[in-house]
C-alpha positions as CSV (number, residue, x, y, z in Angstrom):
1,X,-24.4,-9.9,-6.5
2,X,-26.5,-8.9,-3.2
3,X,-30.3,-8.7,-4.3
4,X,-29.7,-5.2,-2.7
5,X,-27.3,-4.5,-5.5
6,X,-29.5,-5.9,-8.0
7,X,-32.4,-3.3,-7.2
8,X,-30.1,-0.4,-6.6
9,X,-28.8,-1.0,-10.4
10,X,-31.7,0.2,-11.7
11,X,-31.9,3.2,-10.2
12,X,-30.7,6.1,-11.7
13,X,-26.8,6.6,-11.8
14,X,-26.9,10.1,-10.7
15,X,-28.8,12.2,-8.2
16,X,-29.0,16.0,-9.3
17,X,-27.5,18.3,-6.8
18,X,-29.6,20.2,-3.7
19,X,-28.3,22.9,-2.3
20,X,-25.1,22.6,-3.6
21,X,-24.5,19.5,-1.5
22,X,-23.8,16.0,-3.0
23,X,-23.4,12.9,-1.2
24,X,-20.2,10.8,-0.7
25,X,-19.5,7.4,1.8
26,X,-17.3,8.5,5.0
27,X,-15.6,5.9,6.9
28,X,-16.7,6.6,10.4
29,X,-15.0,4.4,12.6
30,X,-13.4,0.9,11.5
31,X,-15.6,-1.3,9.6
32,X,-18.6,0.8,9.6
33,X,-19.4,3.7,7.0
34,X,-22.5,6.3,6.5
35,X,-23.6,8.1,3.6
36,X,-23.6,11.4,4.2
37,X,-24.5,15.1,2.2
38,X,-21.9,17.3,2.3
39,X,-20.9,20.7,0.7
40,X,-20.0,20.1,-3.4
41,X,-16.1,20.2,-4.0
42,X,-15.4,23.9,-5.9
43,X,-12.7,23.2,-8.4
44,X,-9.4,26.0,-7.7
45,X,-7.0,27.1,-10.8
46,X,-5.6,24.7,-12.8
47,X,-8.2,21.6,-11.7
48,X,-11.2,20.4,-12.7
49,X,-14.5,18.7,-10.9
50,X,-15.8,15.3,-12.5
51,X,-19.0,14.2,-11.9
52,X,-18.0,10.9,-11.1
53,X,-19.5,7.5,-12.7
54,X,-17.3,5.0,-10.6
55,X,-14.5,4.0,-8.6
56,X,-12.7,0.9,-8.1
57,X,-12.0,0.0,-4.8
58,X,-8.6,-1.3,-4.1
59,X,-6.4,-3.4,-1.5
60,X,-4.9,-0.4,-0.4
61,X,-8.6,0.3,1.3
62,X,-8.4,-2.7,3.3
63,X,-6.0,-1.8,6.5
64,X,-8.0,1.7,7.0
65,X,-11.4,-0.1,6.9
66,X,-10.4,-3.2,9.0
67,X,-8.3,-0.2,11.5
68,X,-5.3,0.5,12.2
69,X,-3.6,2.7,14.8
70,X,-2.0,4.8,12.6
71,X,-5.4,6.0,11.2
72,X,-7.9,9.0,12.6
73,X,-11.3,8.5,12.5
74,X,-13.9,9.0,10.9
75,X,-12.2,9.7,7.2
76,X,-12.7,12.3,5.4
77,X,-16.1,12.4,3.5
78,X,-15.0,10.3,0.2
79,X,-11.6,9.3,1.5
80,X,-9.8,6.1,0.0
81,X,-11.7,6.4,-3.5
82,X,-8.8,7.0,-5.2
83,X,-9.5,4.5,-8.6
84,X,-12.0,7.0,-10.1
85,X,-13.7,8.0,-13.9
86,X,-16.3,10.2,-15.0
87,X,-17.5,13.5,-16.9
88,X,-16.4,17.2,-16.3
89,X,-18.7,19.6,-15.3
90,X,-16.7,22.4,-14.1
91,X,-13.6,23.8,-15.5
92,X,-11.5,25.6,-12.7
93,X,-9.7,29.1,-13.5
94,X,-6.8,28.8,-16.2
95,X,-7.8,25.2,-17.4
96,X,-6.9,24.5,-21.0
97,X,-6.8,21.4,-23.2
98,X,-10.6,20.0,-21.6
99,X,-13.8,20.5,-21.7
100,X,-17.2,20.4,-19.6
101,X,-18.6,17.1,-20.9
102,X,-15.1,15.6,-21.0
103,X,-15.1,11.6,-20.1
104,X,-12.0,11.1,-17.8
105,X,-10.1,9.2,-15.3
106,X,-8.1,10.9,-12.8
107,X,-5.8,10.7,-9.9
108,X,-7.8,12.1,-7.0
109,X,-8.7,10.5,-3.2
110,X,-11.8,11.5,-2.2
111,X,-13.9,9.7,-4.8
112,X,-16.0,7.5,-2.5
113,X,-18.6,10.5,-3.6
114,X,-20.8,11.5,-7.0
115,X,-18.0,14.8,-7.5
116,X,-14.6,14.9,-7.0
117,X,-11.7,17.5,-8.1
118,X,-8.4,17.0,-9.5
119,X,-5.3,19.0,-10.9
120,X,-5.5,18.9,-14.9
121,X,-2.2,17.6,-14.7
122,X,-3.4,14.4,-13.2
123,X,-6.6,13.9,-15.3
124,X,-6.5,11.4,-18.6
125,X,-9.1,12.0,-21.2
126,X,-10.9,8.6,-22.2
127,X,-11.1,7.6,-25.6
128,X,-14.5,7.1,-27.6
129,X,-13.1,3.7,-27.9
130,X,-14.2,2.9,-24.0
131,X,-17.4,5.2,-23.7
132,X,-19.5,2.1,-22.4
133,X,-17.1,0.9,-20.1
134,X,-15.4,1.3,-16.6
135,X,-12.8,3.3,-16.4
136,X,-10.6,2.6,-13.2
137,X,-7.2,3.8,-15.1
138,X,-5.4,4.8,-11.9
139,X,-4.8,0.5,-11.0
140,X,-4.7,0.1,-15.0
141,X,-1.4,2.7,-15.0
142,X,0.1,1.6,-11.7
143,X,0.5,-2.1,-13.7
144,X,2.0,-0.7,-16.9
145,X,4.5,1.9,-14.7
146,X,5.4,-1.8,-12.4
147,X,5.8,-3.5,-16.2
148,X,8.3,-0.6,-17.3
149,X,10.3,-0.9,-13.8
150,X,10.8,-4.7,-14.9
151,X,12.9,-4.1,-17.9
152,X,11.5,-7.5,-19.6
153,X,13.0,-8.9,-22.5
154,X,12.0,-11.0,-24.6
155,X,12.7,-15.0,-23.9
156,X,12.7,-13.9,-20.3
157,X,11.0,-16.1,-17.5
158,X,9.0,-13.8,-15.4
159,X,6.9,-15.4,-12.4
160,X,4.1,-13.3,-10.7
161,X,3.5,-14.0,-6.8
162,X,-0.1,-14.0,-6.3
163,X,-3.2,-13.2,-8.7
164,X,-5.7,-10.6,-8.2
165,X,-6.7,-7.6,-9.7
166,X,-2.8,-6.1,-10.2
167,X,-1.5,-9.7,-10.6
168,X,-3.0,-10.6,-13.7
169,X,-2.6,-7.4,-15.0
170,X,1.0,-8.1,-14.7
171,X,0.6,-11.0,-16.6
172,X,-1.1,-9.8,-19.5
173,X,1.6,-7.1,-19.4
174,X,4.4,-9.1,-19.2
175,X,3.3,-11.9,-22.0
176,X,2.9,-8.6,-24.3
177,X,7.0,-8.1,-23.4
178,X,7.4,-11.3,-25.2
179,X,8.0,-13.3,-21.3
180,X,7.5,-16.7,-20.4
181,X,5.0,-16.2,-17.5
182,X,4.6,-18.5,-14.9
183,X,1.4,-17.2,-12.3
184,X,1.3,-18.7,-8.9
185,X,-1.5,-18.2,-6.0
186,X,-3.0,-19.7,-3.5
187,X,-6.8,-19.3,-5.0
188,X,-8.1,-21.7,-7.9
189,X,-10.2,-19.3,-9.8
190,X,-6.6,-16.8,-9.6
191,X,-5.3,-19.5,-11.7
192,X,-7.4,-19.8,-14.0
193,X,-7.9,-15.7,-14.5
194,X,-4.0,-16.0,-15.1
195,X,-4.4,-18.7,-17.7
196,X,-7.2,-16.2,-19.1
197,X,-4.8,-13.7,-19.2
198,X,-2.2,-15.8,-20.6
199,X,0.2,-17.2,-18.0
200,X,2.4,-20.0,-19.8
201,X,2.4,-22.2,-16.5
202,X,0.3,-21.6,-13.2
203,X,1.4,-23.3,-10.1
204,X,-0.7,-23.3,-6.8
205,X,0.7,-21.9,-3.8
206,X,0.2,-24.3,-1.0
207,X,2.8,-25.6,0.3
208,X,6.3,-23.8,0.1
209,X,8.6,-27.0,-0.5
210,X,6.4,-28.3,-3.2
211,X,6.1,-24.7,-5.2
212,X,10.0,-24.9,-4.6
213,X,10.1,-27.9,-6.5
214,X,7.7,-27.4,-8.6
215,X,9.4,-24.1,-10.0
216,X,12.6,-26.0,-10.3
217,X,11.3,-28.6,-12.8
218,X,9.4,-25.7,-14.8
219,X,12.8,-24.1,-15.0
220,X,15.2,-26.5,-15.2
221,X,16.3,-25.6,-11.8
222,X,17.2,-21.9,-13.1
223,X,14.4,-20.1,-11.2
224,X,13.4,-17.1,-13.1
225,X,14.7,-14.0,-14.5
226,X,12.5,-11.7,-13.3
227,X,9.8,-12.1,-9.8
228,X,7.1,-9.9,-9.4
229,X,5.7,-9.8,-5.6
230,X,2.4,-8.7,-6.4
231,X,0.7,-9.7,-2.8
232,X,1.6,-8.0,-0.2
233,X,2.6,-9.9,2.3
234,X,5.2,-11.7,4.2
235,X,5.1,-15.1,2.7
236,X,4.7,-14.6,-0.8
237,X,7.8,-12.1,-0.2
238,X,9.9,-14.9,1.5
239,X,8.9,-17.1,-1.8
240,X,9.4,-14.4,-4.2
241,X,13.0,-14.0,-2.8
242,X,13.7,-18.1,-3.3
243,X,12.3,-18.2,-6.8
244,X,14.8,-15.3,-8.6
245,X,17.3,-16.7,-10.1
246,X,21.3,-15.7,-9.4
247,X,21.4,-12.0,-10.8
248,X,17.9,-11.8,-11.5
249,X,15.2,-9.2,-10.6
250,X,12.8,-9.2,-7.9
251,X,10.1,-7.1,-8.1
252,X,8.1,-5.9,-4.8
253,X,4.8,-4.6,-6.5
254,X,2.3,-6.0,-3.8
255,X,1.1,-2.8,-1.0
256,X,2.9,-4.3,2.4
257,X,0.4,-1.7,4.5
258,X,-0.2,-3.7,7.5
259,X,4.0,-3.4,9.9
260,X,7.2,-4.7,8.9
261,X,8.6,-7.3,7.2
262,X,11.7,-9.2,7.0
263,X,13.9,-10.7,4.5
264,X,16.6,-13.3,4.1
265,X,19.2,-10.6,3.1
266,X,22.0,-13.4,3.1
267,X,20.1,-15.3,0.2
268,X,19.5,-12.2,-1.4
269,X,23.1,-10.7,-1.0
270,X,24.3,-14.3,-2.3
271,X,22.5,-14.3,-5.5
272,X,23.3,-10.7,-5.9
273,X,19.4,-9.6,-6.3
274,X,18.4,-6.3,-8.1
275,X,15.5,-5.5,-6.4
276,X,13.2,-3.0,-7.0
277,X,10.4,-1.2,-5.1
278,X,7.6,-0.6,-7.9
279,X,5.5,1.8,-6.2
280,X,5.3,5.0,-8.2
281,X,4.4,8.6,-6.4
282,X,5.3,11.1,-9.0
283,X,2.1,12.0,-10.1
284,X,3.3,13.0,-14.1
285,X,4.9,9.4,-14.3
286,X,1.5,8.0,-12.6
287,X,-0.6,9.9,-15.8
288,X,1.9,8.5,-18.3
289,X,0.9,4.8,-16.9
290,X,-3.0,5.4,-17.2
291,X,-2.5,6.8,-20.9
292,X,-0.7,4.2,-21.8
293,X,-2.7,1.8,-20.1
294,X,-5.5,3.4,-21.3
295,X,-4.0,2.8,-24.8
296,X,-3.6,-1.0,-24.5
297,X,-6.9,-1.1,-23.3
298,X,-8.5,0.8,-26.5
299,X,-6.1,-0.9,-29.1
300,X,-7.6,-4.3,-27.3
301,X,-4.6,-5.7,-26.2
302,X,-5.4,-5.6,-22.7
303,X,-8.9,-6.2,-21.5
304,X,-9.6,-6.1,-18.2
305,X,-13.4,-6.1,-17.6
306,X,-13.7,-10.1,-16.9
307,X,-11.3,-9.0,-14.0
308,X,-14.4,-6.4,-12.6
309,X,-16.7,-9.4,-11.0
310,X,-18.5,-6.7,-8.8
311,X,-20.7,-3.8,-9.0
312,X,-22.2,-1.9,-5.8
313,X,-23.7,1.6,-5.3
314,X,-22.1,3.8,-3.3
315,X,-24.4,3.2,-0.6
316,X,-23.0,-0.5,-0.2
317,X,-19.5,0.5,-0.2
318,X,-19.2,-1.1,3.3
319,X,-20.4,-4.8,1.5
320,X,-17.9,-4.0,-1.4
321,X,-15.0,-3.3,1.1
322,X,-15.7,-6.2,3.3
323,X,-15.8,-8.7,-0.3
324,X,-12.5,-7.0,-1.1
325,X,-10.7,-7.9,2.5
326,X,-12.5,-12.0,2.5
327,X,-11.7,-12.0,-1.7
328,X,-15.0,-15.1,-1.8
329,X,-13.6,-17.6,-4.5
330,X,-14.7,-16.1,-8.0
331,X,-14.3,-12.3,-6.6
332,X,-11.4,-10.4,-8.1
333,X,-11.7,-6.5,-8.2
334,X,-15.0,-4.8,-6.7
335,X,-16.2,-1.4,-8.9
336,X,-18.5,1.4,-7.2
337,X,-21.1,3.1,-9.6
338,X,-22.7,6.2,-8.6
């Protein structure tokens, strides 16, 4: 951590309101942000504003921050946060089932900020189980929902392509399915999270003939059952493709954000590939990931916090983003406190 980091930890974790104004990060222009004090969010029927702890930041975040021409500039005040927890402080018209006080996680996409609203439908109450701890449930749900479009069973060899944050979630996940779990990526501390999440085999990604062959003496030349492409991007796609198995499944988990991509549709015609585009966007399936992630997490079966190696302010989102696009050996997921 940045010796900036260090001394902005002590300071307090919340600045009272002035003026009904708070202050959230705005992306002004690619690769450069300002904190700024804008109007507080007013919660409308049927939502709820959360003073917010944190927010995770995620991959997603990378194309906008590093530009693309497809985005406007600058962002709206707190735009991208989208991976937030905190405590309710305002209760909108018609709201029932919560309370002010209320620790939560929620679906919401301006939480680069200290408030943010969201509809009650998309807010998950947090145990008393996790009151000391971060609380990023949206990424924690999106794994469990890409878990359920797997349809593991048991005895099943299920390899993950590439380990950060979501990837060795996935292979927590998948071991508790009863899988085999092979892990492979190109980074050595990813292979040794996904041993510490409990991969069965890791293989390194670097060189495509050798993980071939590699894969085939793991397998007996089967390949696997079930591939999760968890990186989001063009070669681990192409090697995701190669390493399902004839009728197997092949998972496309990892955000492709940045153009197109192509695929060997003869190879996967051949082998007669189910394949399946994990992304959810129904935001009632998206609450009944975080619960049950949420649940795992509280029962102890799935602990993520040695997978949050970074803590900023919100005043260094801009170092916390920049970490998350160059992923420094021994980073893996980047949390913003407020």
């Amino acid at each position: 951590m940045t010796e900036a980091a260090r001394t902005e930890s002590t300071m307090p974790h919340h600045r009272a309101p002035t003026a009904a104004t708070m202050t959230a990060a705005t992306i002004v222009r690619p690769q450069r942000m300002s904190l700024q004090r804008v109007p507080l969010p007013r919660p409308g029927p049927g939502q709820v504003r959360v003073r917010l702890e944190g927010c995770g930041v995620c991959a997603s975040n990378i194309p906008p921050w590093e530009g693309r021409p497809w985005f406007d500039y600058p962002l709206a005040p707190g735009k991208l946060g989208h991976e937030s927890w905190g405590r309710i402080d305002v209760l909108g018209e018609d709201v029932a089932g919560l309370n002010e006080g209320d620790r939560v996680a929620l679906l919401s996409d301006h939480a680069y900020a200290e408030y943010d609203v969201a509809d009650v439908e998309t807010v998950v109450p947090l145990p008393e189980a996790l009151h000391d701890q971060p609380a990023p449930a949206e990424p924690l749900g999106c794994a469990a929902n890409i878990i359920d479009r797997c349809q593991i069973e048991p005895g099943q060899t299920v390899a993950i392509v590439g380990i950060g944050f979501l990837g060795a979630l996935l292979t927590r996940l998948a071991r508790l399915q009863g899988a085999r779990v092979i892990a492979l990526t190109r980074r050595q501390h990813g292979l040794a999270i996904a041993r510490q999440m409990g991969a069965d085999d890791t293989v390194a990604m670097e060189d495509h003939a050798r993980v071939l062959e590699q894969m085939g003496r793991i397998t007996g030349g089967e390949m696997c059952d079930v591939v999760i492409e968890a990186a989001g991007a063009q070669w681990p796609l192409d090697l995701a493709g190669e390493l399902t198995r004839v009728r197997g499944r092949l998972i496309v988990a990892g955000y492709h954000q940045d153009g197109t991509r192509q695929i060997n549709m003869q190879q996967w015609n051949w082998r007669g590939l189910d394949v399946i585009n994990a992304h959810e966007r129904e935001p009632a399936i998206y609450r009944r990931g975080m619960e049950r992630a949420i649940d795992l997490v509280a029962r102890g079966e799935l602990d993520p916090t040695p997978l949050y190696t970074h803590t900023f302010r919100l005043g260094q989102l801009d170092e916390a983003l920049q970490m998350t696009r160059e992923r420094p050996e021994g980073f893996v997921k980047a949390l913003i406190t407020m």
